[in-house]
C-alpha positions in Angstrom: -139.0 -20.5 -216.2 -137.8 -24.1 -215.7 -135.9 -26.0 -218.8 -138.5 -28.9 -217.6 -141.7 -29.6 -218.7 -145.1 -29.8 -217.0 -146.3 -33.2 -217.0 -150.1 -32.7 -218.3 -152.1 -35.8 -217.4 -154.6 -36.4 -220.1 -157.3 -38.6 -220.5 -156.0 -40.3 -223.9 -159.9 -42.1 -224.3 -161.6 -38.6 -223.7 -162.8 -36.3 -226.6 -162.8 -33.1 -224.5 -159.7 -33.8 -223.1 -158.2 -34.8 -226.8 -159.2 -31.8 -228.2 -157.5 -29.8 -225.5 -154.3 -31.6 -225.8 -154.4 -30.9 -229.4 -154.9 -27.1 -228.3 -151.8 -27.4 -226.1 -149.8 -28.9 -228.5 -150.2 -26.3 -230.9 -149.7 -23.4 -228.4 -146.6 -25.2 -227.1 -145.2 -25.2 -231.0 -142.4 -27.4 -230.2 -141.4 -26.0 -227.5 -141.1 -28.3 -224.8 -143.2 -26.5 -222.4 -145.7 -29.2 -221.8 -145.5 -33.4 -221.7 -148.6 -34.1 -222.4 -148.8 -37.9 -220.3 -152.2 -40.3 -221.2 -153.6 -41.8 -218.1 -155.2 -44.0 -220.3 -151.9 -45.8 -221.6 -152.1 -49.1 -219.8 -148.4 -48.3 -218.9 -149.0 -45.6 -217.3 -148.3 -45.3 -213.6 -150.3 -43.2 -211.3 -148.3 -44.3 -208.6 -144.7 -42.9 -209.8 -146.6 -39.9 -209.5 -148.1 -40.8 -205.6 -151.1 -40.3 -207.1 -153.9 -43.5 -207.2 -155.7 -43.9 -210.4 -159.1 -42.5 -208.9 -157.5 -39.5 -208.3 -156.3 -39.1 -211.7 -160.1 -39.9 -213.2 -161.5 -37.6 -211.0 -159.8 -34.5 -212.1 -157.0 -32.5 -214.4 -153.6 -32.8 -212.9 -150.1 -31.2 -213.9 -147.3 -32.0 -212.0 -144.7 -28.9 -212.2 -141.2 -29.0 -212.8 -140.1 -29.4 -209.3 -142.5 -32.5 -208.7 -145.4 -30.1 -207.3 -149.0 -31.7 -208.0 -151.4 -29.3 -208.8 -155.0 -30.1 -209.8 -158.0 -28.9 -211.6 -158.1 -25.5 -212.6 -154.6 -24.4 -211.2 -153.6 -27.3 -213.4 -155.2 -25.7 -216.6 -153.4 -21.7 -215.1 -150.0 -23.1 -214.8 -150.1 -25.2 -218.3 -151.4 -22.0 -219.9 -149.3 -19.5 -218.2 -146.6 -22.0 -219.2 -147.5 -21.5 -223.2 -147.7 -18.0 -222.6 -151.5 -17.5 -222.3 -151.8 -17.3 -219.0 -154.2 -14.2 -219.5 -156.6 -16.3 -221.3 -157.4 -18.0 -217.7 -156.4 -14.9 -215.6 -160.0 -14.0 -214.3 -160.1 -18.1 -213.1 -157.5 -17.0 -210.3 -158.8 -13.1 -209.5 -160.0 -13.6 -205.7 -163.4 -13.1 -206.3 -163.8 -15.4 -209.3 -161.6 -18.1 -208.4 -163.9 -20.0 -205.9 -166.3 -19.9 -208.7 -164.2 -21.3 -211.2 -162.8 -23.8 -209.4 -166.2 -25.1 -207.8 -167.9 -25.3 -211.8 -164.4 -27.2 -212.8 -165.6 -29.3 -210.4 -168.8 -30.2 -211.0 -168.0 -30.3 -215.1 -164.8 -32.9 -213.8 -167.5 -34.9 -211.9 -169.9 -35.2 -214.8 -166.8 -35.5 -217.8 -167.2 -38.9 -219.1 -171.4 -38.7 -218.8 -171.5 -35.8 -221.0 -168.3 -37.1 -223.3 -170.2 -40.3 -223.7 -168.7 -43.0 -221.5 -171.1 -43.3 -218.5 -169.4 -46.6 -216.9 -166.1 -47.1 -216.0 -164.4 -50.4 -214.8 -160.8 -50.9 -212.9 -160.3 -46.9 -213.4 -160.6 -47.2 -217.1 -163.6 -45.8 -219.1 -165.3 -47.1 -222.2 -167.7 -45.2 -224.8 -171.3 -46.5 -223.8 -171.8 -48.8 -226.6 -169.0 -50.7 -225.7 -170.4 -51.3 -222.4 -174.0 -51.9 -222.6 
């Protein structure tokens, strides 16, 4: 295992995605394992990353030690296999069930800030409906 992190990008203005970073921080105890990075900070930089800031919206990244990008549910296997939990998301990767996975991490990534509340976003930033209507 690497003495580096992997750089989490989190959706600092999401309540799903707070919640889990709370999770991660816990199971990390310290550690180091993890850098949990908020897209949502104005200062943050999709494009340090070569990513663009849809990209980032549209889906769970992790960017491994060695500057690998990898996205949506892999992101979620590495973080946890990185906290030692990998088994908790082990059947996400088995052959058969990994298509499956993947495809509803998808869909639930599509529909994230509809169900968390924020149905409109502007310049790649969000905004809980009230604020917008």
């Amino acid at each position: 295992m690497s003495d580096r992190p992997i750089k989490l990008l989190i959706d600092g203005d999401c309540p799903l995605c707070r919640r889990e970073a709370a999770v991660i921080r816990r199971l990390d105890r310290g550690r180091g394992r993890i850098d949990l990075v908020n897209i949502a900070d104005p200062a943050f930089d999709p494009g340090a990353l070569g990513l663009t800031t849809e990209a980032v919206n549209a889906r769970m990244h992790a960017v491994l030690p060695g500057g690998q990008v990898v996205t949506g549910m892999e992101a979620f296997r590495r973080v946890y296999s990185a906290l030692g939990r990998g088994w908790l998301l082990a059947p996400t990767g088995w052959p058969i069930l990994r298509p499956i996975f993947d495809r509803l991490y998808t869909c639930f990534a599509r529909n994230r800030h509809r169900l968390t509340g924020r149905s409109r976003c502007a310049d790649g930033r969000c905004a809980p409906r009230s604020a917008v209507e």
